[in-house]
C-alpha positions as CSV (number, residue, x, y, z in Angstrom):
1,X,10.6,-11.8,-9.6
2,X,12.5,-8.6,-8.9
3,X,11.5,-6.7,-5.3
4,X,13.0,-3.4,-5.8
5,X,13.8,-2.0,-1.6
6,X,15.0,1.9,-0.7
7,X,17.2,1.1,1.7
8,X,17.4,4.6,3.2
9,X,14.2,5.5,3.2
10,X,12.6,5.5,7.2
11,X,13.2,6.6,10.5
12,X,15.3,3.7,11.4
13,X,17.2,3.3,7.8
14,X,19.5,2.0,6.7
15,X,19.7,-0.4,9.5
16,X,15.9,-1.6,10.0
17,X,15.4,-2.1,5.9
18,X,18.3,-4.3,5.8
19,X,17.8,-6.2,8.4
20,X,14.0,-6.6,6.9
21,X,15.2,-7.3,4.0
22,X,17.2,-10.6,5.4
23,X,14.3,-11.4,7.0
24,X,12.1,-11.2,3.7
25,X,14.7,-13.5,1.7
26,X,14.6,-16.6,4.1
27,X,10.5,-16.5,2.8
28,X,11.2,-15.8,-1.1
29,X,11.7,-18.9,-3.0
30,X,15.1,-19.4,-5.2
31,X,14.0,-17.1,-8.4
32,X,12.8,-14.0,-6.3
33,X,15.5,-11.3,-5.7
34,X,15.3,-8.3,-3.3
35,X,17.5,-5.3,-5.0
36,X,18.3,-3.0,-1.9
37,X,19.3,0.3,-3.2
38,X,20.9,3.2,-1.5
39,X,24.4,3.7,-0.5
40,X,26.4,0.6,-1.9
41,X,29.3,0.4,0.9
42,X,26.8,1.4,3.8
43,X,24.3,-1.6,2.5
44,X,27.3,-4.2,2.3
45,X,28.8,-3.6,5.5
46,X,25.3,-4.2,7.5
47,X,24.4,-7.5,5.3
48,X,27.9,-8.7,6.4
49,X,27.2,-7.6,10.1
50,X,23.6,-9.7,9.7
51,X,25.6,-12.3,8.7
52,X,23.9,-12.9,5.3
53,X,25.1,-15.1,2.7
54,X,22.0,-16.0,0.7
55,X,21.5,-15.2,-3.2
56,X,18.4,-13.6,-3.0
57,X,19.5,-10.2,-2.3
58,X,21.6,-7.6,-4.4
59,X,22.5,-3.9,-4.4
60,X,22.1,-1.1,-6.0
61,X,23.8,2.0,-5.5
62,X,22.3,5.4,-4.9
63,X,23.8,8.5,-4.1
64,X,21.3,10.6,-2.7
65,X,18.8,10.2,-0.4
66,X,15.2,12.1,0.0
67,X,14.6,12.9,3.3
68,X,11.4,12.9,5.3
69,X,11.0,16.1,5.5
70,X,11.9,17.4,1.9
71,X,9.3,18.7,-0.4
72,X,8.3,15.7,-2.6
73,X,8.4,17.4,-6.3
74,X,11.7,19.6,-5.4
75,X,13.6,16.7,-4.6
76,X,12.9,14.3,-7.0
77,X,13.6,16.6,-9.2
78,X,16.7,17.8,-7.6
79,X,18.2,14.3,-6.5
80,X,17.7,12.1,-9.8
81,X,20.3,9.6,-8.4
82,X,18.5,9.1,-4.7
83,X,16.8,6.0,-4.0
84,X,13.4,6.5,-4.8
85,X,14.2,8.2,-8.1
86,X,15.7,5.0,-8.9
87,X,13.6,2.1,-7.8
88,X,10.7,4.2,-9.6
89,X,13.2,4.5,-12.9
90,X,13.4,0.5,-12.2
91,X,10.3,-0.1,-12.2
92,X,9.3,1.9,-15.2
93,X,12.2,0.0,-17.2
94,X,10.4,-3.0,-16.1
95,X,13.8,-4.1,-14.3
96,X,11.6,-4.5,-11.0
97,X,8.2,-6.0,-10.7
98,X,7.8,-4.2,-7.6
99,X,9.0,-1.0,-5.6
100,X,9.0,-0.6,-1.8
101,X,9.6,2.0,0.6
102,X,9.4,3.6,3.7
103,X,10.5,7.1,2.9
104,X,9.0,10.3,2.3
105,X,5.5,9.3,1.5
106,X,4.7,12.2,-0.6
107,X,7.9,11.3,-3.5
108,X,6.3,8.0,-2.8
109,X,3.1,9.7,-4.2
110,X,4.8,11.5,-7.2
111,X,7.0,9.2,-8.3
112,X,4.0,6.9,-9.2
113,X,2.1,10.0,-10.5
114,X,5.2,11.5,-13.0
115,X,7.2,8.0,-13.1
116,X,5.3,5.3,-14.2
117,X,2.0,7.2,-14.1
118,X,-1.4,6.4,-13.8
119,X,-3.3,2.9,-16.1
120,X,-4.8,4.8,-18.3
121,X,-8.6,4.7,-17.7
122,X,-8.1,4.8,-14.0
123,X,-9.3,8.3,-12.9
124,X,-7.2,8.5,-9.6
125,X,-4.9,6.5,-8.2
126,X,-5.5,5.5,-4.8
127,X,-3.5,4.5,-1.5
128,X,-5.2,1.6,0.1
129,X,-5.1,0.0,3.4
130,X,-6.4,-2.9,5.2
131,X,-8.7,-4.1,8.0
132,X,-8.8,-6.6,10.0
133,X,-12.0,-8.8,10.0
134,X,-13.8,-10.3,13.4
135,X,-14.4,-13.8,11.4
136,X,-10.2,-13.6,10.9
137,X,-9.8,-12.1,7.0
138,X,-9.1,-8.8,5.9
139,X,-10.9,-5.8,4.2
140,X,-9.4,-3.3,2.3
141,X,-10.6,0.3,2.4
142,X,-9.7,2.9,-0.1
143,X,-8.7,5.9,-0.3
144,X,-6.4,6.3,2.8
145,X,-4.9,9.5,2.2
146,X,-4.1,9.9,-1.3
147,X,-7.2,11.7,-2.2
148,X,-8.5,14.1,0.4
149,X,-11.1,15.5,-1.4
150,X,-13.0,12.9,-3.9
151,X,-15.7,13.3,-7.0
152,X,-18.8,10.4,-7.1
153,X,-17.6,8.7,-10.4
154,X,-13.8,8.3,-8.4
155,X,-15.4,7.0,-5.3
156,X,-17.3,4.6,-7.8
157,X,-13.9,3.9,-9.5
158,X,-12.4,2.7,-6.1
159,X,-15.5,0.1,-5.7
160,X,-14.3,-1.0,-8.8
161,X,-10.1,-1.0,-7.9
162,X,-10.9,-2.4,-4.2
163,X,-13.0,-5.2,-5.9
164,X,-10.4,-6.2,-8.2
165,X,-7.6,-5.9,-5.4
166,X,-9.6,-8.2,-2.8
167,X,-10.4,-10.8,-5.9
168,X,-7.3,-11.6,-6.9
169,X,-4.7,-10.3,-3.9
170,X,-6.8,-11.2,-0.8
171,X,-8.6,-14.2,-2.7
172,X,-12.2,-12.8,-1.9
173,X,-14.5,-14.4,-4.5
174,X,-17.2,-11.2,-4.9
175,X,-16.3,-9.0,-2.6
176,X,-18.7,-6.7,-0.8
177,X,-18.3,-3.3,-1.5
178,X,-19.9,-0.7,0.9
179,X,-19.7,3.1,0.7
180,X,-18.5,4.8,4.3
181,X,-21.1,6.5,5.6
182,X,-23.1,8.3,8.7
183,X,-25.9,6.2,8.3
184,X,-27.5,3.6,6.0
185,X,-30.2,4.8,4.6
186,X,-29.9,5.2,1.0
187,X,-30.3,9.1,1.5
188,X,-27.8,10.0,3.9
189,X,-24.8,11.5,3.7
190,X,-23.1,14.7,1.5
191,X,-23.9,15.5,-1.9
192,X,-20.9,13.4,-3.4
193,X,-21.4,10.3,-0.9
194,X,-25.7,10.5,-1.8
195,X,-24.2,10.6,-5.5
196,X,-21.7,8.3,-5.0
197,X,-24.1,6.2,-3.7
198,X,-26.1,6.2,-6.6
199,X,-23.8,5.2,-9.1
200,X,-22.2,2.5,-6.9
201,X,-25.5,1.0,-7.2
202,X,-26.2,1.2,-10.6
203,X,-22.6,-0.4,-11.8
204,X,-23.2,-4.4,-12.6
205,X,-19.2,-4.8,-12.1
206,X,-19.2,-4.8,-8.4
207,X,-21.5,-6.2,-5.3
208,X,-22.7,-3.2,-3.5
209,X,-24.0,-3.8,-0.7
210,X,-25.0,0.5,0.2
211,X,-23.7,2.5,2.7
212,X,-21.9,1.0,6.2
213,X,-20.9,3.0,9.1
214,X,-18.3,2.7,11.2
215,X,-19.3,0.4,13.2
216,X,-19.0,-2.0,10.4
217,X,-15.8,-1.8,10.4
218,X,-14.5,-5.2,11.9
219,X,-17.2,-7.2,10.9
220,X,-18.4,-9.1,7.7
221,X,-20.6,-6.7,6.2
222,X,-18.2,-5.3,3.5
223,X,-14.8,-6.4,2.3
224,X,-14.2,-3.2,0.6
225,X,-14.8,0.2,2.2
226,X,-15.0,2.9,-0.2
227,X,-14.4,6.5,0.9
228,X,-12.3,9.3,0.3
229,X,-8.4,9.5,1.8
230,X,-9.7,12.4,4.6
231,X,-12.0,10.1,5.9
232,X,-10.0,6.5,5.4
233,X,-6.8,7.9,6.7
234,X,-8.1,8.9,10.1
235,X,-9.8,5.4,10.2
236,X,-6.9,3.4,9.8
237,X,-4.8,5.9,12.1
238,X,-7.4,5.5,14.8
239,X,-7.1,1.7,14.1
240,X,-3.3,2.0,14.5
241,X,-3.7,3.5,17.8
242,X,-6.3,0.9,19.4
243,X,-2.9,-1.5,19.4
244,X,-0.8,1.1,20.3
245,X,-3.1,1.5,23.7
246,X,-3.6,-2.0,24.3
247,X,0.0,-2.3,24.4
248,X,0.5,-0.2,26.8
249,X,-1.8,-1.3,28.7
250,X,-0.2,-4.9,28.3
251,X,-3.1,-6.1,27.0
252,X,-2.9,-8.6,24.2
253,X,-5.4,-10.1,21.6
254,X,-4.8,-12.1,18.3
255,X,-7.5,-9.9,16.8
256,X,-6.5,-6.6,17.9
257,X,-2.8,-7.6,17.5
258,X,-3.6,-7.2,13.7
259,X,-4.7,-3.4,14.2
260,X,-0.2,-3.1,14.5
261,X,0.8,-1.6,11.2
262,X,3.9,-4.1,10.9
263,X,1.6,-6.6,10.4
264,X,0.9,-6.1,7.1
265,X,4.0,-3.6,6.5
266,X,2.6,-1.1,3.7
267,X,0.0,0.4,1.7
268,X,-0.7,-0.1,-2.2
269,X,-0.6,2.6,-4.4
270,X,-3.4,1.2,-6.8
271,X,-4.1,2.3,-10.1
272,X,-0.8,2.7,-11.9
273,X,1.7,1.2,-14.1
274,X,3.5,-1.2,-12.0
275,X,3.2,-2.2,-8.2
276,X,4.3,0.6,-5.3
277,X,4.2,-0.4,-1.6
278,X,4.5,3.1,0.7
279,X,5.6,1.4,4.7
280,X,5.3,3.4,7.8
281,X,8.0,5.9,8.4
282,X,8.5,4.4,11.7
283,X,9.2,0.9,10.0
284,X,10.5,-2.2,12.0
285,X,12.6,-4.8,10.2
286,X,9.4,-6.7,11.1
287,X,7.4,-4.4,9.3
288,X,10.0,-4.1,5.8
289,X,10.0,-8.1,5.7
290,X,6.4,-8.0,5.7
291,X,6.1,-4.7,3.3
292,X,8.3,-7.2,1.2
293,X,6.1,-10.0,0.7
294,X,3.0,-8.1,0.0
295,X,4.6,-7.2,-2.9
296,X,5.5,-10.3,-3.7
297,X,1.7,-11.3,-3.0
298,X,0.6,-8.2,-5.8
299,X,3.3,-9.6,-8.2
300,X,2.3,-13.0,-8.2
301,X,-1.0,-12.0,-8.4
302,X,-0.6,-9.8,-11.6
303,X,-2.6,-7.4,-10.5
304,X,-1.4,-4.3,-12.1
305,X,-2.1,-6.0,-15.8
306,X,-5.8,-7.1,-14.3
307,X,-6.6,-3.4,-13.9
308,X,-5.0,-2.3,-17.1
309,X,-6.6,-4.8,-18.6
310,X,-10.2,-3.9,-16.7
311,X,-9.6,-0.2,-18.0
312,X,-8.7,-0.9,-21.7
313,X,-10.4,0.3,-24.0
């Protein structure tokens, strides 16, 4: 297994993704290889300052770099040798089984879309993220901010994509899916989320359960939240921010110590050819080495061939 890591992508890069990336090798077992790319000479010099000496990372040099605030399309297509051009090119060769980064989000975005593209079938690929659960699991709720603005049969389609995910990556035998809502009644809602609805209900490859609202959240009601990205994406950043406050407020909880985005390190892109981890910009070598092994976790778990194989025809 091949972990392909932009090494200067983030606030805090090069520094914080290499030192993640140490971090992340004393967990992978002997066969599993992180393959840091970026500047060659920049990357060396820090793993000798970490003092690593293991096998389980390698380099890959990059000339360019996207930064943050670069528009997504222009530079990819201006900067063919920067590091996300590359781990995508990776992963499209199938030289990587997975490709992780905390860079600019939206190359993270086209990259997947023009790069290796969507599994045929799927109708829109989706970010997803995750929530933690009062009886100590995890949810995952999708979109989170790939898809603003979402038709009923894609809503349906991330029922579908969360159920698969939480089956076989979260090991949730028939997941609950419920559709985000502002009430539970069958009839609430907007147009798209009453039609949504409907056809969420009707589809015999998932466990709907009907609409949740937010209050249902944290509990055990659904282990997939469907909604579109406006909506998911202020949920999970509201989320972020309950630790951020109980922090400061030194206040500390197991549970609510889950809410910290380095916990879990990254969001899935879901839905194309190959397995895409976006981290937060503000990533913590904490955060990479987790961002790390949850693409391990989607690697070992197959589960981009289980949704090409869900969607062929």
């Amino acid at each position: 297994m091949r972990i392909a890591l932009d090494a200067m992508g983030g606030d805090f890069a090069p520094e914080a993704i290499v030192k993640g990336a140490v971090l992340a090798a004393q967990e992978l077992r002997e066969d599993e290889e992180i393959l840091l790319i970026g500047k060659e000479d920049v990357i060396h010099n820090l793993l000798r300052e970490y003092g690593y000496t293991g096998s389980n990372i390698s380099v890959r040099h990059a000339s360019q770099v996207i930064e943050m605030g670069e528009h997504p399309t222009k530079a990819l297509t201006q900067k063919p040798d920067s590091s996300i051009a590359i781990g995508y090119g990776l992963l499209k060769a199938q030289k990587a089984d997975a490709f992780c980064s905390a860079g600019n989000t939206g190359a993270m975005l086209v990259g997947a879309m023009f790069s290796v593209k969507s599994i045929e079938g799927i109708l829109r690929p989706s970010i997803a993220g995750f929530v933690p659960k009062l009886n100590g699991g995890l949810g995952v709720i999708l979109d989170v901010g790939a898809n603003a603005d979402c038709k009923p049969e894609v809503l349906e389609q991330f029922g579908e994509i969360g159920s698969i995910y939480a089956k076989y990556v979260l090991d949730i035998q028939n997941p609950k899916v419920g559709l985000m809502n502002l009430g539970e009644e069958e009839g609430k809602g907007t147009v798209n989320t009453q039609a949504a609805h409907q056809r969420l209900k009707a589809n015999k490859d998932i466990n709907f359960i009907g609409n949740i609202e937010g209050r249902d959240l944290f509990n055990d009601k659904a282990d997939v939240i469907v909604c579109d990205g406006y909506t998911g994406n202020i949920i999970v950043k509201m989320a972020e921010s309950l630790y951020d406050i109980l922090n400061e407020k030194g206040i500390s909880d197991p549970f609510f110590d889950k809410f910290n985005y380095e916990a879990e390190g990254g969001s899935p892109i879901l839905g194309i050819n190959g397995n895409a981890v976006i981290g937060h910009g503000v990533s913590s070598p904490r955060a990479v080495c987790n961002m790390v092994l949850q693409a391990q976790k989607m690697v070992a778990s197959n589960i981009s061939e289980r949704f090409k194989k869900n969607y062929s025809v």
